[in-house]
Structure formats: C-alpha cells, structure tokens
N, C-alpha and C positions, 0 to 999 in steps of 0.2 A: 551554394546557399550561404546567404552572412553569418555571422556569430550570430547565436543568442545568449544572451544575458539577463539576470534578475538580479535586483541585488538581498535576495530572500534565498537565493542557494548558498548552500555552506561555502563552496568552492569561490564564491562570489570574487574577491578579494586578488587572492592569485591571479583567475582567468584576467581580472579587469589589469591588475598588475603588467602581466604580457600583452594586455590590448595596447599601454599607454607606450611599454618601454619595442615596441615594435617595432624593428629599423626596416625602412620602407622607401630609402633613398636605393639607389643603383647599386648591384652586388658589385658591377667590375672595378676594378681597384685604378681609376682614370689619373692617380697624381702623377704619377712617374711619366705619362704621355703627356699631360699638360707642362707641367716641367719643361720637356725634351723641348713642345712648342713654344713655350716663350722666351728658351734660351734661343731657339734657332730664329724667330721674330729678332729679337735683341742683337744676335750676330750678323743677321742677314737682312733686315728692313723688309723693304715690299718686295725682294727677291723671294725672300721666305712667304712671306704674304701670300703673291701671285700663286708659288708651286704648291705651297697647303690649300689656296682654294680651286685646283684644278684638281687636285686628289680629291677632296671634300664635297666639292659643288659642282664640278664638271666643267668648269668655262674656264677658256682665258680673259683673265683681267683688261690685257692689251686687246682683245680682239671688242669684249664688251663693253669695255670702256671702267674705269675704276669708281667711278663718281655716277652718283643718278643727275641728273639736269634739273635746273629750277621748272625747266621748258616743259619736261617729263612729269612734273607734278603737277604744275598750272593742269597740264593736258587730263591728269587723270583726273581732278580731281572737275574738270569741266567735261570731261565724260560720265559722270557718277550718275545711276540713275537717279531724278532730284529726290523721292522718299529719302534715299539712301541717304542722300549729304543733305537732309534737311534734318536727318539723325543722328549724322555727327557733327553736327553744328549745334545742334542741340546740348549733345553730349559734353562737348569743345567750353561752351557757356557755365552749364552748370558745373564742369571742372573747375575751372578757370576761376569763376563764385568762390566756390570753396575755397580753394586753393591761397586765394589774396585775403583770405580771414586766418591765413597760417602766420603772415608775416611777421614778425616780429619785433617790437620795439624798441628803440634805442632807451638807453638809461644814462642820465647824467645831475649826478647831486652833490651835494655837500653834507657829508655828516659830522657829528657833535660835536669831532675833535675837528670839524672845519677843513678834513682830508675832500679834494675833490674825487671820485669815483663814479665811474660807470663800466657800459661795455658797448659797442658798436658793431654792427652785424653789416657784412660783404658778403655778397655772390662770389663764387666763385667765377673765375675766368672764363673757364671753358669747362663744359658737363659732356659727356659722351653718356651715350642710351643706347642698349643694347636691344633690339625689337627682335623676336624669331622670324625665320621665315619658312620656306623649306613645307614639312607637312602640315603646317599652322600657320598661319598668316593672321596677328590679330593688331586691328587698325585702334581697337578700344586702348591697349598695350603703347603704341603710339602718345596718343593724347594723353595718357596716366603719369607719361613717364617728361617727356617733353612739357609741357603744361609747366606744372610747379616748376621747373630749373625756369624757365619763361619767366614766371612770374617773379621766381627768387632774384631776377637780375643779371641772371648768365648770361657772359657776352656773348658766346655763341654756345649752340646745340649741336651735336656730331649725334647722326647717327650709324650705327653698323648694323646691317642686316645681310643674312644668307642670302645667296640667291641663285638656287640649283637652273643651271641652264643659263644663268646671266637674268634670269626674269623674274623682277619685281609683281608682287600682287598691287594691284592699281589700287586697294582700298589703301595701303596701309601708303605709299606715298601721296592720296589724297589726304590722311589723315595727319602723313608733316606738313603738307601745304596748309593745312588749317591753323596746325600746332606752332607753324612759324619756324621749325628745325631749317638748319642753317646751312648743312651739311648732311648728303647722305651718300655714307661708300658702301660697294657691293662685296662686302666681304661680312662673314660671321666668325661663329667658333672660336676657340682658345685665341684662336690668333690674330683675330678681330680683338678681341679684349688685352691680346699683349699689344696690338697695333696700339688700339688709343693708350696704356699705360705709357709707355716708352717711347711711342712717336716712331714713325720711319719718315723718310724722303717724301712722301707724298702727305703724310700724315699728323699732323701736330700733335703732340700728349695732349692728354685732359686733366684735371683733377678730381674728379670723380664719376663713377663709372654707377650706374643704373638700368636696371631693367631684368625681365626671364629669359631663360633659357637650361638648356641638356644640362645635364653632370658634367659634362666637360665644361661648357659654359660657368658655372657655378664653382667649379672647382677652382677656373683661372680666374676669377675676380676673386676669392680667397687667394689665392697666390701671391695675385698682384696690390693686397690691400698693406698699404703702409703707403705705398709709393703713390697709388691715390688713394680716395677715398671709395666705399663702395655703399652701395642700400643697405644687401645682405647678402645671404646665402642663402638660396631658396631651395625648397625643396619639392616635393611633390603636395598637389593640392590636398586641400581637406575640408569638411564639412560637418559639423552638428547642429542640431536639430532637437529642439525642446519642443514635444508638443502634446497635449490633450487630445481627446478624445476627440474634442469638437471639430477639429478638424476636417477638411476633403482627404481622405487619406492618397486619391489621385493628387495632389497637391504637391502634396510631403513627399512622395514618392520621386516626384520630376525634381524637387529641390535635393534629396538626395542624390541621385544622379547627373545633375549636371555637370556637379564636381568629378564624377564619376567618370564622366566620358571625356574629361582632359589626360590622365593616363592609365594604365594599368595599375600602378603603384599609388594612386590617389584614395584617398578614402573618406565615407559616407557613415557616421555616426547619427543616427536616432537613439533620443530617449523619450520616454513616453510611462505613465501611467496607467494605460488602459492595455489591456491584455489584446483584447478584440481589437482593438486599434491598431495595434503592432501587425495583428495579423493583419489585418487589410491592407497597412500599408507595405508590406512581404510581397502581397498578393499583387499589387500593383506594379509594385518597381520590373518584377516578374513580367508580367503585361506588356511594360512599355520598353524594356527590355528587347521586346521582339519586336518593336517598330522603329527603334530607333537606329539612324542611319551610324552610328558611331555604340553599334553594340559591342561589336568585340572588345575595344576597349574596357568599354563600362562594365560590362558582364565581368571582365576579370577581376577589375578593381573591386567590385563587391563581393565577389566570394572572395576573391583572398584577403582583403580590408574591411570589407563591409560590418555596420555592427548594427544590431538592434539592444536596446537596454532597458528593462523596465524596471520601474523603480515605484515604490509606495505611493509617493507622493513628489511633483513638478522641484520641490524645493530639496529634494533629497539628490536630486540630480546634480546639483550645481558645485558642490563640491566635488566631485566626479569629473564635472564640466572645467572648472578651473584645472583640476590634474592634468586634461589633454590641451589646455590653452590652444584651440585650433586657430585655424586662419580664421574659420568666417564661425559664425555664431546665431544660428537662427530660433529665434523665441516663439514659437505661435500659440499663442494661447490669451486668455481673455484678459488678462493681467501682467503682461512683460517687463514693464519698468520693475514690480516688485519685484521679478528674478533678474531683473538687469543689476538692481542693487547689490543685488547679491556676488557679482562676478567680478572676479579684478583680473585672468587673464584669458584674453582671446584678443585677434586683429581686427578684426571691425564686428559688429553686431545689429544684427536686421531684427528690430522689434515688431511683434505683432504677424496676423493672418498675410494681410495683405504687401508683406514686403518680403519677398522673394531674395535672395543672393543675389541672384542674376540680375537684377535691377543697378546693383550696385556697381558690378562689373563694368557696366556700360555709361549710366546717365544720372545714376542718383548723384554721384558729384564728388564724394570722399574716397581716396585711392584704391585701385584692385589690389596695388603691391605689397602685399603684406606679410607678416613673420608665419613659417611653416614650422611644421619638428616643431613645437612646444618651443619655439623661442618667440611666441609672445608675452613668458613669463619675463624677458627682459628684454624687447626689442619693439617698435612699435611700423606702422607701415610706413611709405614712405609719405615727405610731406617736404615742403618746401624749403625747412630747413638744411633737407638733404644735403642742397645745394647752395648752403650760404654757414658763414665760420664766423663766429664772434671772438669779437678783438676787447678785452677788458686794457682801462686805463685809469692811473690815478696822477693827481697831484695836490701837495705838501706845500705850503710855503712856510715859513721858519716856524712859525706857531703852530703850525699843524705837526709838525714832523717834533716840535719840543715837546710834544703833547704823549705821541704813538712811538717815537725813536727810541728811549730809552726799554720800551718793552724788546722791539727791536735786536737793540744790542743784547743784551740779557739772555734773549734765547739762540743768537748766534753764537757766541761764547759758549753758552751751555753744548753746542753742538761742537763744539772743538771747529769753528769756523770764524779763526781770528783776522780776515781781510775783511767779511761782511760786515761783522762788527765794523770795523773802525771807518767804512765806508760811509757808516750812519754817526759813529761817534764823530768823525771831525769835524763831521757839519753838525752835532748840537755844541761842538767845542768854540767852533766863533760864532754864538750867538750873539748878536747884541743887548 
C-alpha cells in the first residue's frame, strides 16, 4: 500500500521530510565498474567494445555486423504497420514544431560607449544519443533526442543502442529513419558512452552525449562529462499529480501509474483535497494494478514510492510541490494556470483534466527528457540548446576602448595583474 499523508497530522512534516529526501536511484555502488569500463574502452578501442558487448549483449560485433544499414531502416520503417508510422510521423512533426521555436538568436550591437558586442550560437559537430534497448525499446526516446540536435544544426547524429542477440526493435530504427540519425552502432552500456566520448577505430568522438538509460549508463555520462558535454544525469521516473475531487478518480489513477510501470524505483505522487477522492483513487490504482501487463513493476514502485497527500486546500499543496520539483507535474482541476503561477520547479507541466503525461511523452511536442531527483530546482529538459554553444565577441576601436580602457586597467592593477593592464594601457598611450 502507498504512503498516506495529511498535512493536519502532527507528524506531517517529518514523514513528508523523508518522502522528499528519499534516495531511490540504484543501491549497487556501479562507479568503480564504470570506471574500470571506460578505462578499458580508452586502452583498448573497439577491442574493448566488441568483448564488453559479448559479455553484456550476447553477440559478436564481427559476426552481427557493428553498424545498423541505412537499407535496415528504409526497410523497417517501410514495414511499419501505416497507423503506426502515421504516428510517429505525427509525433516527428509536432517535435520538430516545437523544437525550431527553441532556437536561438544571434546578437549584435553597439553600445553607448560605441563598444561592438554580441554572441553567436553553433551546433555542435557531432551529437551522440544514447537510446535503450534490451527490455525497452522506446522509438518516442528516438525522435526526443535526435529531433532538437537536428534542428540545432548538428552535422551529424550517432546513435548507440543495445542490442541483446545483435537485434534491433524495428520501431526504434524506423524512428531514426524519420529523425534523420546519421549513424547507428550496435553497441550500448558504459562503454557505448566511453565509445562515443573518446572515439575508438571505428568510432568518432562526439561532443555531446544525450539520451536514458541503466545506472551504469547514467553513471558513465557523469564520468565522461567535461570531455563532452551531457543533458544530465537521470534518474528514476516520477510523477505528481494535483487533483480535486472533480475528477474520474479511474483517470488519476492510470496517470499515476504510468510512471509507475517504467521501474520499480519510479514514483507516483497524488495530492488532493478530498478525502473520498484519495480513497477512490487508492481504490482504482489497485484495480488496474491487476490488469496491467507491467504489474510487477508498477505494483512495487507504488508501495515502496507511492504517495497519496491530502491537503486543506489545492493551493496548500504547491509549496510541497515545489519541494519535490518532480519530472512531470500534473494539474487537474478547474483552474490550473492559477496553481501553475504558483510553481517555479518541476520539468514539464500538463495543465488541466484533459492532458495526461503520457500525451507528452509521445506527440504533444516539448521534450520527454527531463531533470529527475529534484534537479529541476536547477536544471531544465532537454532542448535544442543542448546541442549548440554560444560564442560571445566584442570590438573597440580607439574611441571605444578610450572610453571603457582605463576602467580596464584600474581593475587589473588592483588585481596585482600588471601585463593585462599594460596590454590595455599601451594602446590608450598612442592615442591620437
């Protein structure tokens, strides 16, 4: 059974304390294994590669081939049944919409003192995406990730995905055939992610690396982050849930859960106002619990994560709600902008009855990838910047630099830094 909570019991406070500060990332301690693999990727190239995914995945690389075929995508994705690929084409669209309203504008002016300034934003080179594969195969994950580095102007898209047996799910390489990926090799895990940082013989580095995956996965893109760039560090899914009374509590119930059946360690937060409501929706999750083909998962994630919270009043929640700054953020109730005003952290937020999470994941059009662990207090999803760096630049001609130089020197100096100084003094010394 989940937590329940009120926040009229004395104990309130505490319990919610321990809901917030709850570590629910993987007990086994994966650095020291990750490590070992991306030293041995780094010593050993696709040597290392090939023997980590024959331990890990079961196949040989040489036998399966290391690379997926353009041929191998065309095919799948002209095998799709047509609903299917007329839903992620759909999907592909309103990404892709979204996505080119991220981009961002160059800047270039002149101000007061006549100094020229801006800054100019580049793609990066090359983006590696990291897709899972193995007991999940998600084609949505695909388009989410690939998409925005697309748009941002990346010259090319690498992607790395598991592939137990050497076999691809035909969805997810009809979904880089859509997404335009440039590159797709049969390899995952830490050493998939040390392949693209560091590059082997078959493999070119990236500059930055995107996408989900395991605690091993997660752990080596922390590792390798300096050397590229990364999204984040993800953790296990989550979900809350603001809702009144008015609600289908069958509704609320499936929306708590969806998150629910991505892992054991995921977790499904409800708050609510109505006593009777909470219970209905207890009662439901219960219910569907036992039809759903992905119970055992969900079943654990709720009792060991699960929470129900009731609270006075919808608006008493939100400071609560900001404390857990979850991934997703569901509002249902008759009035949701006014609690939306209310909220400064969570990763994306679905206003109102009829906008499900799960809409979001797939076709609504703004990114699945987003901050886990309460790191949307200072991290946001991903987005096309991901994969694009701004370049600031100025220039000074004499009058400009007589104008701002002497401040210049004055604070260089004060820093015991007598070569900047004079690099600015000599040139206001032959002024004309």
């Amino acid at each position: 059974m989940a937590l329940r909570l009120s926040t009229s019991d004395a104990a309130f406070a505490d319990a919610f304390d321990a809901l917030v500060n709850a570590r629910r990332e993987a007990d086994a301690d994966v650095s020291a294994d990750v490590a070992a693999i991306i030293k041995d990727v780094r010593s050993d190239g696709d040597e290392a590669v090939a023997r980590l995914t024959q331990k890990f995945d079961g196949h040989d690389l040489e036998f399966t081939g290391w690379k997926v075929s353009v041929a191998e995508c065309e095919a799948a994705l002209d095998g799709l049944d047509p609903n299917l690929r007329i839903a992620l084409e759909l999907a592909a669209i309103r990404i892709r919409d979204y996505h080119e309203g991220q981009v961002p504008d160059n800047r270039d002016y002149r101000d007061d003192a006549g100094v020229r300034i801006g800054a100019r934003w580049n793609a990066v080179e090359r983006a590696g995406i990291y897709i899972p594969g193995g007991r999940a195969a998600y084609p949505s994950s695909v388009l989410m990730n690939a998409i925005p580095a697309k748009v941002a102007g990346a010259d090319r898209v690498i992607m790395v995905t598991p592939t137990p047996g050497g076999e691809v799910n035909p969805l997810v390489l009809a979904a880089a055939q859509i997404a335009g990926v440039d590159e797709i090799w049969r390899i995952g895990g830490a050493q998939a992610v040390a392949a693209l940082a560091f590059g082997t013989e078959k493999i070119a580095p990236v500059d930055v690396i995107t996408g989900p995956g395991n605690a091993w996965v997660a752990e080596a893109k922390r590792q390798v982050y300096g050397v590229v760039g990364i999204d984040m560090v993800a953790g296990p899914s989550e979900i809350v849930v603001v809702a009144d009374g008015q609600n289908d509590p069958d509704w609320i119930a499936a929306d708590l859960l969806s998150q629910a059946e991505h892992d054991p360690t995921s977790q499904s937060i409800l708050f609510t106002d109505d006593a009777a409501f909470a219970d209905q929706v207890a009662t439901q999750v219960e219910k569907q619990l036992g039809e759903l083909a992905t119970s055992k998962t969900a079943t654990q994630s709720w009792i060991d994560n699960g929470a129900i919270i009731l609270v006075d009043r919808l608006e008493q929640a939100m400071p609560l709600v900001d404390r857990l700054a979850a991934e997703h953020l569901e509002l249902a109730c008759d009035d949701p902008q006014a609690l939306f005003n209310k909220v400064r952290h969570a990763g994306s937020v679905f206003l109102g009855r009829h906008t499900p999470e799960a809409v979001g994941d797939y076709v609504a059009g703004p990114n699945h990838v987003l901050p886990t662990g309460r790191r949307a207090r200072f991290s946001s999803g991903l987005s096309v910047t991901d994969f694009m760096k701004r370049t600031s630049f100025l220039e000074c001609d004499e009058t400009a630099l007589g104008k701002i130089g002497p401040a210049a020197v004055a604070l260089a100096e004060a820093e015991g830094l007598p070569a900047h100084a004079a690099s600015v003094q000599k040139r206001l010394d032959t002024r004309r």
